[in-house]
N, C-alpha and C positions, 0 to 999 in steps of 0.2 A: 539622412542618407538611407537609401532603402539596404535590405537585404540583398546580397550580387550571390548568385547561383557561382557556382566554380566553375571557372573559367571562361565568364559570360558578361553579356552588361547588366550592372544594376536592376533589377525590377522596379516600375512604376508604383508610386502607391497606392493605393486602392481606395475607391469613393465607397459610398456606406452599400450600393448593389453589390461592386464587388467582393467586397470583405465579407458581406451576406452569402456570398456562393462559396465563398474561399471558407469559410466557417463552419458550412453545411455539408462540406466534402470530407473536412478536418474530423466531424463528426461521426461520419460517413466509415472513414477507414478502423477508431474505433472509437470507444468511449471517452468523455473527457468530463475534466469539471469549469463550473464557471474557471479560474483561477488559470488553468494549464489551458482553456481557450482563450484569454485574455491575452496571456502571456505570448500564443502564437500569432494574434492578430497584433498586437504592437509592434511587431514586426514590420507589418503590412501596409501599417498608415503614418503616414508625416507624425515628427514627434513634436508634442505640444497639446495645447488644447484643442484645437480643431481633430488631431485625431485621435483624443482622450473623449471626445463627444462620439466620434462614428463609429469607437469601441462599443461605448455604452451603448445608443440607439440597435445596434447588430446584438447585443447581449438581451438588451430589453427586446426583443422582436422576436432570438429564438424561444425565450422562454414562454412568452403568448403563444408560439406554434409547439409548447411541449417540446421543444429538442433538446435542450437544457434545461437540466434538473438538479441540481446536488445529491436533493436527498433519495430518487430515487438510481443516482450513480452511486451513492454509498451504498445503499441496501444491496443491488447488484454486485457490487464489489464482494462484499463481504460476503454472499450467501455463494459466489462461484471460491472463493478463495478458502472457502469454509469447507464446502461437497468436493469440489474441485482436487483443488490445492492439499486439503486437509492442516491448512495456518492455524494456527491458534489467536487469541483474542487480540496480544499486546505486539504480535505481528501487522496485524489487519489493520490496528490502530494506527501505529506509525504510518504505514503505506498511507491512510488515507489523508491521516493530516500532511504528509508530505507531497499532496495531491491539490494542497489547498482546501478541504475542507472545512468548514465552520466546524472548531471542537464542540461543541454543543451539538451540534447532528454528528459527530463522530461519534461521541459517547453513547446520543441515544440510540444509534445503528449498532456499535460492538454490545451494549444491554440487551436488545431488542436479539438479535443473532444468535448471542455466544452466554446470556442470560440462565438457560438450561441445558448447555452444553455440560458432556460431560469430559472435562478436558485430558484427563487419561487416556481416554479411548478414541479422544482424537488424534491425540501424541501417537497413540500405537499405531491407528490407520495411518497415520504420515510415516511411521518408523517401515509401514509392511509398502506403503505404497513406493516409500524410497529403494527397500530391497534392504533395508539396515539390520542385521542379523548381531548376536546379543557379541559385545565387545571380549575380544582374548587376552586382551594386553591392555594396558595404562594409558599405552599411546591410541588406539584405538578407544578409550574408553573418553579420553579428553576430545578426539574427533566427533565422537555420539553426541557430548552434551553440547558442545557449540554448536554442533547439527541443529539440532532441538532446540535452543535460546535463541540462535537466528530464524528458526520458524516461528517464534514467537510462544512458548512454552514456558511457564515458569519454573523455577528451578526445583521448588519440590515435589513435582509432578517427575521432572526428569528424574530425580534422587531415586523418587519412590519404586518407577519403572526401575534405576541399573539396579535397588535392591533386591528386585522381586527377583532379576537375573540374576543374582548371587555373584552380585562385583564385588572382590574382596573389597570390605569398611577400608581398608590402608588406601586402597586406589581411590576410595570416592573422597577422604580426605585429603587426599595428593592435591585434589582436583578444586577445591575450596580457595584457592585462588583464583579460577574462572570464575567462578560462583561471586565473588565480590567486582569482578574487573566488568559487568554488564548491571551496568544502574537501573534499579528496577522504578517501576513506575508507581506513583502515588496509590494508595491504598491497595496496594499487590506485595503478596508475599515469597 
């Protein structure tokens, strides 16, 4: 059964031209990876082998025309989400593997990016680019560091920042239970 638009009939499935324009468009609006293109053309074609092949062939065809690339939608990713965004490394990561890409070119992408990064000073410009001004209270000070762990900051980068602001030690101690409730990542401290 195809995909039914709301409150419409069914749509047709699409032969390997179609899916090739429906894929080019997909493209079009913005960036994807093999993985989240895959995923919006099986939508598109009978399910089975017959449209497990006019996946493939539409996958194999944009990447001969250069429209699909992984590695260079990671390096993209990361270097807007970096200048941009001001994310940090084990942000970026996540986003990309949850995008579908091979961890092995995610890895070499977040090295290659975030490699001579100096992560302080990105945390700051996220902190100035958010408007985030130095925490008054305990409760505002547990708002800051999940701020920061969700942009992908490691924790003692964050510490180091609320020390230089002079968060009373009782408050950053208070706060040593967030510090444990977000699983850090393999060889991250």
């Amino acid at each position: 059964m195809a995909f039914a638009p709301k409150g419409g009939k069914p749509r047709p499935f699409l032969n390997e031209p179609g899916l090739y324009d429906y894929a080019v468009k997909a493209l079009g609006r913005h960036m994807r990876t093999e993985a989240e293109l895959r995923r919006l053309m099986e939508k598109r074609v009978e399910p089975g082998a017959k449209g497990e092949s006019i996946v493939a062939a539409v996958v194999t065809r944009l990447k001969e025309h250069g429209y699909l690339d992984d590695a260079s939608f990671a390096e993209t990713y990361a270097r807007l989400r970096q200048q941009n965004e001001k994310l940090g490394a084990r942000r970026v990561r996540n986003d990309l593997r949850q995008k579908g890409v091979r961890p092995e070119l995610v890895e070499e992408t977040i090295e290659a990016r975030y490699g001579q990064t100096n992560e302080e000073a990105l945390a700051r410009a996220y902190l100035d680019r958010k408007r985030m001004r130095k925490p008054e209270n305990e409760k505002e000070t547990a708002r800051l560091l999940r701020r920061l762990v969700t942009a992908g900051f490691s924790t003692g980068v964050i510490y180091k920042i609320l020390r230089q602001w002079d968060v009373p030690e009782e408050t950053l101690s208070a706060l040593d239970n967030l510090d444990t409730a977000v699983p850090l990542e393999e060889g991250e401290s």
